[in-house]
N, C-alpha and C positions, 0 to 999 in steps of 0.2 A: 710789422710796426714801422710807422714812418720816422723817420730819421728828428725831426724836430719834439717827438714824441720820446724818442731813447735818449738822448740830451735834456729833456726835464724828467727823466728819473730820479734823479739822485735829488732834486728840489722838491718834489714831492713824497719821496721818501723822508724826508728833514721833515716836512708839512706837517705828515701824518704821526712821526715820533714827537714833535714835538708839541702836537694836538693831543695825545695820548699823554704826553707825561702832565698838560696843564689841564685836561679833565681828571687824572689820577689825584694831582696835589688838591683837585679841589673835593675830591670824595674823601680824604684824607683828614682836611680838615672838617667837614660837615659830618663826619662820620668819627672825629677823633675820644668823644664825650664815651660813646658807645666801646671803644677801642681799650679805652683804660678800664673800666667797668668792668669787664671780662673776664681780665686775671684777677682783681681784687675779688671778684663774687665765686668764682672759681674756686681761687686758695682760702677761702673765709670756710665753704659747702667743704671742702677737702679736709681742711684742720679740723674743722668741728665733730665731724665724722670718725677723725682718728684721736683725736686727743678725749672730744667729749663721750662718744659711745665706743671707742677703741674696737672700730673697724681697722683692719689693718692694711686695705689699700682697697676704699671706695670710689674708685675710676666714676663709676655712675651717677657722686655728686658733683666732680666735677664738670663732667656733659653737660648734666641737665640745667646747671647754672648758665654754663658756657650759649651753649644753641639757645637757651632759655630768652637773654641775652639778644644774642646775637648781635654780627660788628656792625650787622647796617642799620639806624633807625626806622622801620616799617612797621607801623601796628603792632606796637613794643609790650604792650599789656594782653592783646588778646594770641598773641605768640606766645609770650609766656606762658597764659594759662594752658593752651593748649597743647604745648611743649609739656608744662609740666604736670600735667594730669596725663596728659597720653603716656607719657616716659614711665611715669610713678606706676599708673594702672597696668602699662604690658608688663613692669618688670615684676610687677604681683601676679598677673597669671600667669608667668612662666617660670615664676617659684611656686606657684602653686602644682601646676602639670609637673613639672619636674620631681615634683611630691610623690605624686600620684602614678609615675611610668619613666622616670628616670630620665635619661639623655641617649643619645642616641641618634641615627641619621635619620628613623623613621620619626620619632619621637620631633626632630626638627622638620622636619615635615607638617607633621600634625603639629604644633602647636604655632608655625606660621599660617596656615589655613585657620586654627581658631582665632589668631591674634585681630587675622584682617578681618574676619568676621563679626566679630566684638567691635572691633573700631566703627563700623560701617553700622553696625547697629545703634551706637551710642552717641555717632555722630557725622557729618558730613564734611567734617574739613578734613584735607587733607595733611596736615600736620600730625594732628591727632591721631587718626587712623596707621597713618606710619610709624609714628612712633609706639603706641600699641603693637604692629607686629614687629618694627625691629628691635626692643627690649625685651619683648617675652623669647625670642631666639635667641639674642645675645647670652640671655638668663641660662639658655638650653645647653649651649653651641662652647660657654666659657665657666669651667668649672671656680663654685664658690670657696671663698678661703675660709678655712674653719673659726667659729663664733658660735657661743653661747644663746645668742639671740636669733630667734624667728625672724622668719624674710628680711636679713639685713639689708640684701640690696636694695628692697622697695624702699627701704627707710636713708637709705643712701639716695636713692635719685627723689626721695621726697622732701628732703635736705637744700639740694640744689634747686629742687624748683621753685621753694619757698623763697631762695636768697633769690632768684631771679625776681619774684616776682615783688618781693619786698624791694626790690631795688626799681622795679616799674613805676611803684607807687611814692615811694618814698622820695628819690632825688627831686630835688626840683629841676622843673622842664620850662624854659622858656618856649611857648609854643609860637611864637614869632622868629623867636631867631633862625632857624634851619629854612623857613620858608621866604624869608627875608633874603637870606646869604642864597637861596637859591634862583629866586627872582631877579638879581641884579645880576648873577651869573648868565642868567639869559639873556639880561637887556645888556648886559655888556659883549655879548656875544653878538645880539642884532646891531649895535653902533657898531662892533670893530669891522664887521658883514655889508654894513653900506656906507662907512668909509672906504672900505677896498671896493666898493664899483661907483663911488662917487671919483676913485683916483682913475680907476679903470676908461671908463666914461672920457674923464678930462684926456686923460693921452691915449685912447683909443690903445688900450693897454689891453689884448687878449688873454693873456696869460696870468696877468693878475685876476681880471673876471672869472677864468678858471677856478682858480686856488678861492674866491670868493663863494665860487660854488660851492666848494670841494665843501669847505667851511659851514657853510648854513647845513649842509647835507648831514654835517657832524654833529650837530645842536640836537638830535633827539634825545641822547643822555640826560642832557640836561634838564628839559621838560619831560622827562618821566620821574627823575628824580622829585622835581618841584611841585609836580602830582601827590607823588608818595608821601611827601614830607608836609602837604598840607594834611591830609589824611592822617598822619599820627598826630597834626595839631590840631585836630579836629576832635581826636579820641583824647586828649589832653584837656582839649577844652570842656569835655564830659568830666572826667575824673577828679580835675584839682581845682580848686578857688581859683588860685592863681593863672590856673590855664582860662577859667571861665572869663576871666579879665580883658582878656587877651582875642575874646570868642569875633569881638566885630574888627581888630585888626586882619585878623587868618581870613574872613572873610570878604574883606578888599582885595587880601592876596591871593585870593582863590581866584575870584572874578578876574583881575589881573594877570592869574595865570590862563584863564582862558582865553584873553585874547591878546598875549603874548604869541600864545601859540597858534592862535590863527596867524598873526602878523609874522610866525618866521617862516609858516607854510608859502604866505605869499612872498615873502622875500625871497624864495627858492625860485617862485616861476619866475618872477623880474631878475634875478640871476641867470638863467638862461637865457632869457632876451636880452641883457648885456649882454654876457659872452656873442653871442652872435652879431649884436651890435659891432661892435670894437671890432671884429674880423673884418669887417668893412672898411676901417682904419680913418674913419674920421670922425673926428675928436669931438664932444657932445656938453660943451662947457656946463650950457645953460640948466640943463639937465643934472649935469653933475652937484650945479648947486644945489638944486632940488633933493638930491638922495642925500645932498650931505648936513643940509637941514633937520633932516630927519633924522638923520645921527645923531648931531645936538641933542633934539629932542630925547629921541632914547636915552643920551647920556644923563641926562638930569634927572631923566626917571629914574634910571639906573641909582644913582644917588640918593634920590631921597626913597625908592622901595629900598636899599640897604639900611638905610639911615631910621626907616620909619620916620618921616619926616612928611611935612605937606607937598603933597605935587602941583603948588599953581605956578612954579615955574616950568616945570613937564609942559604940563598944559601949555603955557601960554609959546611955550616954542615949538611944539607941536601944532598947536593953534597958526601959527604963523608961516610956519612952513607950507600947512593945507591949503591956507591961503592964494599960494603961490600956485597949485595945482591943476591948470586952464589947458588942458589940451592943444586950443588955440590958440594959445601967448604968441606964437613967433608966426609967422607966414611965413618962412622960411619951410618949418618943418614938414617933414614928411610922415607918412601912414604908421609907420616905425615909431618914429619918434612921437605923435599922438597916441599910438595904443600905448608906450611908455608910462608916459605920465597920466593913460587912463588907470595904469594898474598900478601905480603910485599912491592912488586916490585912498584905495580898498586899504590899502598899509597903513596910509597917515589916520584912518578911520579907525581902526584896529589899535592902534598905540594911543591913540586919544580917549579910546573904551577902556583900555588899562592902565591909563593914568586916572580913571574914573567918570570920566562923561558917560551922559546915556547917549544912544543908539544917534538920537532925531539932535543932540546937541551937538555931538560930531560930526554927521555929516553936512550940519549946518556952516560950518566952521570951511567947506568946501567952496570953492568958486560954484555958481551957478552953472549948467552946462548949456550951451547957446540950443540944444534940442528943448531943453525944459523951458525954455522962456517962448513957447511959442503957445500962442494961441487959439491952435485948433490947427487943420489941417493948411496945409501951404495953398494959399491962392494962384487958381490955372490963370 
């Protein structure tokens, strides 16, 4: 390892921790609704079980509540279901076998071969089928406590599935908000991303261009989350009035989110043509203003997708920046620096599509390129 290479350890290590604790805080809070739910549907499935049917320690309502649940928001309702039909139905065939041939190693055996078999017949998700074999073994594998009443455990984890899913249906869901909070988290990730190579640029700063890299390379998170989270607001906008309200907002945010994420694939390749740039060590003003227009622009997006708010100020700085986008502005520049600002173009196009232009409206918003103004072929 070269020597300038083991002297930015310790600054990329800080990068990377401190990239990791501000994607953490932000799954924390987009995930925090889901977080407290948990215990509440948990110990509600638990008390009821012990106080109202005096089970005397129903573990299997509070599971099925718990996973039922679950901490991350992803297709909240059809997990549930699945969760807690599969959980309910293995732990009734494995009270039921357990009836039938006792417990035992073979007995655990056989009735995880029948569990996954049942699953796979009754259905193709994979939740469900799991849960079918791993409740009907659980059933086998952990002796029941003694009770008056037939297959208490089915009625324990049928307990917890219910409060799951009543809690699916029942809380209200803004199905903007999560897709909201996660769209600006991107576009506040693409400005702070070509702020760092608009400064890169201006002082022929290679090492910031790096960590610029590093940066965009760390934003998939992001954009899978803001996938997912459109996706339960999508099943939101199915299920509740309230969500159906909300059906043409989720759906700017969708579109939005697609060409977010085209815009930060291309901010990755124009990241490494800065980086390589700046190694050259001369300083790239004019340019820098260009990417850092574009940061503007992103910011405002940024703002008003959090805000739900209009984007014609997005627009219109985006708008303006594109403007600016002429390969051949300077005669000065060099091959470098024209393919720069050709792949500048495809970005400012992409952010202009997700602030809501169609296709032929933003690329119009582009300088003309002096190839397209030509008339036919070049006279010999």
């Amino acid at each position: 390892m070269k020597k300038p290479e083991v002297r930015r350890l310790p600054e990329r290590a800080f990068s990377t921790v401190a990239h990791r604790v501000r994607m953490g805080l932000r799954r924390v809070r987009a995930n925090f609704a889901q977080m407290v739910q948990i215990p509440i549907a948990a110990t509600a499935a638990y008390s009821f079980c012990v106080y109202v049917l005096d089970h005397p320690y129903p573990f299997l309502a509070a599971v099925a509540s718990a996973v039922g649940i679950g901490v991350v928001a992803d297709k909240r309702l059809r997990r549930s279901l699945d969760f807690g039909i599969g959980a309910t139905f293995g732990v009734l065939v494995g009270e039921v076998l357990v009836n039938l041939y006792g417990s035992g190693i073979w007995q655990l055996a056989v009735t995880l071969a029948i569990g996954l078999f049942i699953g796979t017949m009754l259905n193709s998700g994979g939740i469900f089928i799991t849960q079918i074999a791993v409740q009907s073994v659980y059933v086998i594998a952990v002796p029941a406590t003694a009770t008056s009443q037939p297959f208490p455990r089915t009625i324990d984890a049928l307990v917890g599935a219910i409060c799951a899913i009543l809690l699916a249906l029942v809380i209200p869901r803004d199905a903007r908000k999560v897709p909201r909070a996660q769209a600006a988290n991107l576009l506040d990730e693409i400005d702070a991303v070509l702020g760092m190579m608009a400064r890169a640029l201006r002082n022929a700063d290679p090492e910031l261009a790096d960590r610029a890299l590093d940066r965009a390379r760390e934003t998939q998170d992001i954009i899978d989350s803001w996938g997912s989270s459109l996706k339960v607001s999508q099943e939101a906008a199915k299920i509740n009035a309230r969500g159906r309200r909300h059906a043409a907002e989720v759906t700017r945010l969708s579109r939005a989110h697609t060409f977010s994420d085209r815009a930060m694939r291309t901010i990755r390749v124009i990241a490494r043509r800065v980086l390589a740039m700046t190694e050259l060590g001369v300083p790239k003003p004019i340019i820098a203003d260009y990417v850092e227009s574009l940061a503007d622009g992103a910011k405002k997006l940024e703002i008003a997708l959090r805000r739900g708010t209009d984007r014609t100020l997005a627009e219109n700085a985006l708008a303006e920046a594109a403007g600016r986008l002429d390969p051949k502005a300077e005669r000065s520049w060099d091959l470098h620096d024209e393919s720069l600002v050709l792949l500048l173009r495809p970005l400012a196009a992409d952010l202009l599509q997700a602030a809501g232009l169609t296709s032929d409206a933003a690329h119009e918003r582009l300088p003309v390129l002096a190839e397209d103004n030509a008339d036919g072929p070049p006279v010999e």
